[in-house]
C-alpha positions as CSV (number, residue, x, y, z in Angstrom):
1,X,90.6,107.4,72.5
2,X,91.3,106.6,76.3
3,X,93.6,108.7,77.8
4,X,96.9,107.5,79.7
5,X,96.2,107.2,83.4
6,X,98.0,109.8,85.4
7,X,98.2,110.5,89.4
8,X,97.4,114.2,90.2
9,X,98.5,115.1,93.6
10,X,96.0,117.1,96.2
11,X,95.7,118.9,99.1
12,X,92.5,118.5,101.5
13,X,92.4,121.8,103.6
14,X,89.4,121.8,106.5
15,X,88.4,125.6,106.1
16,X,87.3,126.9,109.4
17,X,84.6,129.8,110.4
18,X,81.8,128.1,108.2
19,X,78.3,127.3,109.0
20,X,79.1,124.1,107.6
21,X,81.8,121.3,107.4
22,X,83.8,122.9,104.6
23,X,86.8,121.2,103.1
24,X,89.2,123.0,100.2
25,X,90.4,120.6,97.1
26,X,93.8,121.8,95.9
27,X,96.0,120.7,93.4
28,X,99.5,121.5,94.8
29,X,101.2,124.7,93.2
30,X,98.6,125.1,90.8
31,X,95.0,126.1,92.1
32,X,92.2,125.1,93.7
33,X,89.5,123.4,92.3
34,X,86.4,123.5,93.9
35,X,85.2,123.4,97.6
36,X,83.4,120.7,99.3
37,X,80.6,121.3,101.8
38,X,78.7,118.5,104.2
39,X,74.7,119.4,103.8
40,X,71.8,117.7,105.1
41,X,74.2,114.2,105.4
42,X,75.7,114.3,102.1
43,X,78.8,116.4,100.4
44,X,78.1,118.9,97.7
45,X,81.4,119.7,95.4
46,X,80.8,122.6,93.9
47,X,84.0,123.2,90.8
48,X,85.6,126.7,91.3
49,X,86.2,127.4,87.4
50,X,82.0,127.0,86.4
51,X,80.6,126.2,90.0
52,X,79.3,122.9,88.7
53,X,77.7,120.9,91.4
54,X,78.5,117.2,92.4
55,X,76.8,115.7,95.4
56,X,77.8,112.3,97.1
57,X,77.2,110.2,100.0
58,X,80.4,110.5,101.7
59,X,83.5,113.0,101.5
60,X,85.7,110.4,99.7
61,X,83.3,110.2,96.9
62,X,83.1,113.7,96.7
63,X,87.3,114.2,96.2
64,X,87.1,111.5,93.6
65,X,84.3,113.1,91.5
66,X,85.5,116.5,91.7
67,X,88.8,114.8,90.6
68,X,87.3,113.4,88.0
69,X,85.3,116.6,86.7
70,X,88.2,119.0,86.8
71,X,90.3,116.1,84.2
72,X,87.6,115.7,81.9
73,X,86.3,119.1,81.7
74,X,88.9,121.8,83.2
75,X,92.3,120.4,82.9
């Protein structure tokens, strides 16, 4: 029932003119797939598709379980 690990490329894009730290999660010549902002000392991924939101303690953490969302649940 596990599926077969597979490396999906990104793209981490700072996007500027924002109240906050704002970073863009893109999956190269396909889409984006969510938006990361830095709130109140932790990261808030919000999914583009549903606007789900994910929050983490650092921005790393955040990539990975935006990641992690769009393969189980968007992909």
């Amino acid at each position: 029932m596990s599926r077969k690990p597979e490396n999906i490329n990104v793209e981490i894009n700072e996007v500027k003119n924002r109240e906050n730290p704002t970073w863009e999660v893109v999956i190269p010549h396909k889409k984006t797939i969510g938006l990361i902002e830095k709130l109140s000392g932790r990261y808030r991924a919000t999914s583009t598709k549903n606007s789900s939101i994910l929050y983490a303690k650092s921005l790393e953490s955040s990539i990975n379980d935006l990641l992690s969302y769009y393969v189980l649940h968007e992909k």
